[in-house]
C-alpha positions in Angstrom: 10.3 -29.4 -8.8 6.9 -29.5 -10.0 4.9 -30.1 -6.8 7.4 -28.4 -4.5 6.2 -26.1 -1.6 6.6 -22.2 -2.5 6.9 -20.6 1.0 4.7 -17.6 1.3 4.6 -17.2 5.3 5.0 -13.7 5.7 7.4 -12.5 8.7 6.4 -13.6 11.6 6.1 -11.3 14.7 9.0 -11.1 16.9 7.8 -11.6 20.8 7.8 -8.1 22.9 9.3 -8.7 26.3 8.0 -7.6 29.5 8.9 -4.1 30.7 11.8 -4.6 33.1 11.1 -4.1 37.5 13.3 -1.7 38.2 15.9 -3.0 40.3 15.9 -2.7 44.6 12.9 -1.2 46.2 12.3 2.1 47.3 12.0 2.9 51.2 8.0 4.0 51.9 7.6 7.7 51.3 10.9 8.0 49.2 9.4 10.1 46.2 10.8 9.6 42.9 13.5 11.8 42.0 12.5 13.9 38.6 14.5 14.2 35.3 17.2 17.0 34.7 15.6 20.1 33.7 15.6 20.2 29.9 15.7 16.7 30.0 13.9 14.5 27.4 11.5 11.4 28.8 12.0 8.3 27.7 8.7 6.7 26.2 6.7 3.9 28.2 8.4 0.6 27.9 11.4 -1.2 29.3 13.2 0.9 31.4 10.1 3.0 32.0 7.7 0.7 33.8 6.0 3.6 35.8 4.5 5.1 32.7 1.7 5.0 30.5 2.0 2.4 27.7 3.0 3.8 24.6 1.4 1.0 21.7 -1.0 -2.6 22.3 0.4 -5.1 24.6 2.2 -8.2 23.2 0.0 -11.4 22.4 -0.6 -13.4 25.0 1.2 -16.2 24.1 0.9 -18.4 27.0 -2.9 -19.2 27.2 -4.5 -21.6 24.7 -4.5 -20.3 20.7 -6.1 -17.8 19.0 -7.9 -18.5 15.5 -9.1 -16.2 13.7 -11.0 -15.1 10.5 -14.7 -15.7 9.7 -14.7 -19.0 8.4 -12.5 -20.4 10.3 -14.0 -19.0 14.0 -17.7 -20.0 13.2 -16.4 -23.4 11.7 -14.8 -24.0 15.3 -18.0 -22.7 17.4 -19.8 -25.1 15.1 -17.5 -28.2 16.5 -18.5 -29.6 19.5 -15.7 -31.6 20.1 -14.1 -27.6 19.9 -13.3 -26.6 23.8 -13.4 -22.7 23.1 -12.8 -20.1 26.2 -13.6 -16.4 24.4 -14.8 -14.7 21.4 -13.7 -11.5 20.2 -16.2 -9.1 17.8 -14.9 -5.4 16.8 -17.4 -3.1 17.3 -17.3 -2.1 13.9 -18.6 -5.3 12.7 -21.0 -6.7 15.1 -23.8 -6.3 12.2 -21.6 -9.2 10.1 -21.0 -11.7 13.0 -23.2 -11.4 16.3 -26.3 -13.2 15.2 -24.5 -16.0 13.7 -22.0 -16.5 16.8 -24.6 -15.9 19.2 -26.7 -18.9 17.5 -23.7 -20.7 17.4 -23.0 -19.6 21.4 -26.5 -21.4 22.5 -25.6 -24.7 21.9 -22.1 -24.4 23.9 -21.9 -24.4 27.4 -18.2 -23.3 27.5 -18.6 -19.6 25.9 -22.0 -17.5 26.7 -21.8 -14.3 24.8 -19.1 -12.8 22.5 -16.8 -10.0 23.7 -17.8 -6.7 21.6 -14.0 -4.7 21.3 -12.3 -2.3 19.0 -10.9 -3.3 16.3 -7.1 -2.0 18.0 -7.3 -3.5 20.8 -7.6 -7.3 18.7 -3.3 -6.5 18.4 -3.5 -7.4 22.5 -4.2 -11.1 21.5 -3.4 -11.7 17.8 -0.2 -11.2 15.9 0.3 -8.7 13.8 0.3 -10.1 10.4 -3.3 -11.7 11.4 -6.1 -10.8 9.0 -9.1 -11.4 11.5 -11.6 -9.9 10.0 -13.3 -8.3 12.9 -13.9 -11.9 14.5 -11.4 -14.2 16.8 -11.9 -17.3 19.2 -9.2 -18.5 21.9 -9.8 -22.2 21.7 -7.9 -25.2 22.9 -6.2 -27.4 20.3 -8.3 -30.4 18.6 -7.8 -33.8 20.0 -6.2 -35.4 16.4 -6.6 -39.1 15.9 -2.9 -41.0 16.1 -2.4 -42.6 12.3 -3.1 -46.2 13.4 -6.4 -46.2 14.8 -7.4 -43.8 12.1 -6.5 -46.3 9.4 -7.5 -49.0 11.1 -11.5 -47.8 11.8 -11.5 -47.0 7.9 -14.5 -48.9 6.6 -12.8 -51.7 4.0 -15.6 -51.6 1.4 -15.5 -47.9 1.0 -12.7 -45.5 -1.0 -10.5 -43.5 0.7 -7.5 -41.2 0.0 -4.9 -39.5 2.5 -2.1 -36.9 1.6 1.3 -36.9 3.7 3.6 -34.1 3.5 7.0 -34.4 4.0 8.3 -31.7 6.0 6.2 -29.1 4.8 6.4 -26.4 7.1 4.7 -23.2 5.7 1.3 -22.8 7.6 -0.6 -21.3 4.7 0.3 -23.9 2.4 -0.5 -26.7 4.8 -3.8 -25.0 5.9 -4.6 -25.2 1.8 -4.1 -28.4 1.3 -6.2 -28.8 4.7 -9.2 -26.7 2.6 -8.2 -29.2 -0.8 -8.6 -32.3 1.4 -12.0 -31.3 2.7 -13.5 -29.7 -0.6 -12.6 -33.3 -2.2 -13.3 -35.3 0.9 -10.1 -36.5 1.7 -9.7 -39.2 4.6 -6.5 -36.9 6.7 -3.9 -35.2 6.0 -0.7 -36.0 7.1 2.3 -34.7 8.3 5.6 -34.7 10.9 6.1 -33.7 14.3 9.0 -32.2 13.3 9.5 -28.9 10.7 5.7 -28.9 10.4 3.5 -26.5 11.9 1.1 -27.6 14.5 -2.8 -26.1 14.6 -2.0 -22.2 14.5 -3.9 -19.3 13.9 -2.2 -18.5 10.4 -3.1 -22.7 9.5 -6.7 -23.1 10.7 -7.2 -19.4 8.8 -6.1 -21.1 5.6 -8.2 -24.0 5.9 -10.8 -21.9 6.2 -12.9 -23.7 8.6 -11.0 -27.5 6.9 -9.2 -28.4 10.1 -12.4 -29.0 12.3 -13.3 -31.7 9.6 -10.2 -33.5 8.0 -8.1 -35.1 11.2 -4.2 -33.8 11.0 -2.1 -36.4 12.5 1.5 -35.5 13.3 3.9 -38.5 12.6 7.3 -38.9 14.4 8.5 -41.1 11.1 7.2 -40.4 7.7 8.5 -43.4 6.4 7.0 -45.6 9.0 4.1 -44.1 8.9 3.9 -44.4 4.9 4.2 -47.9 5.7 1.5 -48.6 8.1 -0.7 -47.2 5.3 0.5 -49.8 2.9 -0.3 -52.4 5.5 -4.0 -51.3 5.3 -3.9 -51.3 1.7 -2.9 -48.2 0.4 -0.7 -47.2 -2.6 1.4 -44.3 -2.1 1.7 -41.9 -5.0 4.9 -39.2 -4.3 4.9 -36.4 -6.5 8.2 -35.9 -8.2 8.5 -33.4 -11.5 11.3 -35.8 -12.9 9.1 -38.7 -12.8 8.3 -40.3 -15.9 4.8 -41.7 -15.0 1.8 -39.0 -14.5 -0.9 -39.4 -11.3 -3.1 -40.2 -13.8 -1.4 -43.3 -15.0 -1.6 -44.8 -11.5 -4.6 -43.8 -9.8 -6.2 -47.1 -10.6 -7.4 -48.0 -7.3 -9.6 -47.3 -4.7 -7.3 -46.5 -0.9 -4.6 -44.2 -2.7 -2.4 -41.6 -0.8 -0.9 -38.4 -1.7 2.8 -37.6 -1.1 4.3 -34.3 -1.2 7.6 -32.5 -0.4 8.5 -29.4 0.7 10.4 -26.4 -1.6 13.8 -27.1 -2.0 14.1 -30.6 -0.7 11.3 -32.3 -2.1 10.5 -35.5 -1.1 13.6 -37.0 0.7 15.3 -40.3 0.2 13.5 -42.4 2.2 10.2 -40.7 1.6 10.8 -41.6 -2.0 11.8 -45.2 -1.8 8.5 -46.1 0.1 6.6 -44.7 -2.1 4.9 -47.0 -4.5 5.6 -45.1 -7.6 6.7 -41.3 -8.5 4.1 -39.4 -10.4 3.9 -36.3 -12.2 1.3 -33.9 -13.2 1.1 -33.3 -16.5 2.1 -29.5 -16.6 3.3 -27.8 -19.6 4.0 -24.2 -20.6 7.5 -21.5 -19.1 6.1 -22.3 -15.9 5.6 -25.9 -15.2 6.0 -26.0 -11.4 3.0 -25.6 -8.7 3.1 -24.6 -5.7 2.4 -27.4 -2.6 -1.1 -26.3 -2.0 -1.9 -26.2 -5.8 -0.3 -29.4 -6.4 -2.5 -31.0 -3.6 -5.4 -29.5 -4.8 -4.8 -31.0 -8.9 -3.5 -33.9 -7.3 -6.7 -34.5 -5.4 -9.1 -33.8 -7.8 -7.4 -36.6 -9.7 -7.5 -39.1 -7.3 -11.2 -38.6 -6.2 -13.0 -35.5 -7.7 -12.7 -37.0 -11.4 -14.3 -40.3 -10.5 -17.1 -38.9 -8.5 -17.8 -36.7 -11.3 
């Protein structure tokens, strides 16, 4: 299906558990008994909680989220409705990033100086698969608007356009579209609560900086949701490659939304039958389907970046 979601999250890192208290406790002076002559010692780890650790700690998964990469750490210090608690710089790049975060840092109250690290010791916090560029903030989640009073403090005299994904559940791809909606100015994106990922450091990395401006509310019912919007006006394009009709064909008017499936499933039954119409883009060639993100992006420009141009 044309605008189906092509899953590209890379694996994603399994959670190291806590070395293991050895069991009882020893009486005060007891000394530790030594290993059999000969005998090999087992590495740092669980079952060896007395010795030195043998690689980086696991990410501290408990405290409030990590984001990382240039764009999108200096697009949160930038946010004021941003609650941020540290910043991380490798030493190796302090030259790139410490002037601009530390400008950044004098209009917070919450963060007063960056923490300069090394570059290995970034594995303590982040997950593996993080490209971070040198540069990381521990932040608490955005306060996202809920859909109704979003829609409903939309200014009726002015053109607006939302996307809603449907079950999309690949952080990258939802953190593009999150980069599409803002490059095109996009009123939200939206998505579920369920099967769809929540404000992580892989998504807001994507978006490059996207999610501190486009609001990302999380829907319990797609379909209900879908038709709030039409209540305040919109029509709801769904994106279907077996459609007859192409986006262009109905993007006639100005409060237009956006809908896109995931890979495999596409839009599902009920997502479809409350859309207004299915649409297609009008690919061509061996290789007519797009990936979510790309789709978003076309599909976008089409809605708004061909009339403002």
């Amino acid at each position: 299906m044309a605008q189906r979601e092509r899953k590209n999250d890379p694996s994603r890192p399994a959670t190291a558990a806590q070395g293991d208290r050895p069991k009882g406790a020893r009486g005060q002076g007891a000394r530790k008994p030594g290993p059999p002559a000969g005998a090999r010692q087992r590495p740092a780890g669980k079952g060896n909680p007395g010795g030195k650790p043998s690689g980086p700690r696991p990410p501290d998964r408990d405290a409030a989220g990590w984001l990382w990469g240039g764009h999108a750490v200096l697009a949160a210090l930038a946010n004021p409705a941003r609650q941020c608690r540290r910043v991380l710089i490798a030493g190796e790049t302090v030259e790139t990033w410490e002037t601009e975060v530390a400008e950044l840092l004098e209009a917070r109250d919450d963060v007063r100086k960056p923490e300069i690290i090394a570059r290995h010791a970034f594995a303590q916090h982040l997950p593996a698969s993080a490209v971070h560029q040198g540069i990381a903030v521990q932040a608490d989640p955005l306060d996202q608007p809920d859909l109704e009073s979003l829609l409903a403090d939309l200014p009726a005299d002015r053109p607006a356009a939302l996307v809603l994904l449907d079950q999309v559940s690949d952080p990258h791809n939802v953190g593009a579209v999150l980069r599409s909606a803002s490059a095109f100015g996009a009123t939200a994106v939206v998505t579920t609560k369920r099967n769809a990922p929540g404000e992580t450091g892989a998504l807001a990395k994507a978006a490059s900086g996207a999610l501190e401006h486009v609001p990302y509310p999380h829907v319990t019912n797609l379909a209900r949701a879908m038709a709030r919007a039409q209540d305040h006006g919109f029509r709801l394009l769904g994106l279907a490659q077996e459609a007859t009709a192409t986006l262009a064909d109905e993007a006639g008017q100005d409060r237009l939304g956006l809908v896109l499936g995931a890979e495999g499933h596409g839009l599902r039954h009920k997502t479809r039958e409350t859309c207004d119409a299915l649409v297609r883009l009008p690919t061509r060639g061996p290789i007519a389907e797009l990936n979510v993100s790309n789709a978003a992006a076309v599909g976008l420009y089409e809605l708004i970046g061909r009339k403002a141009g």
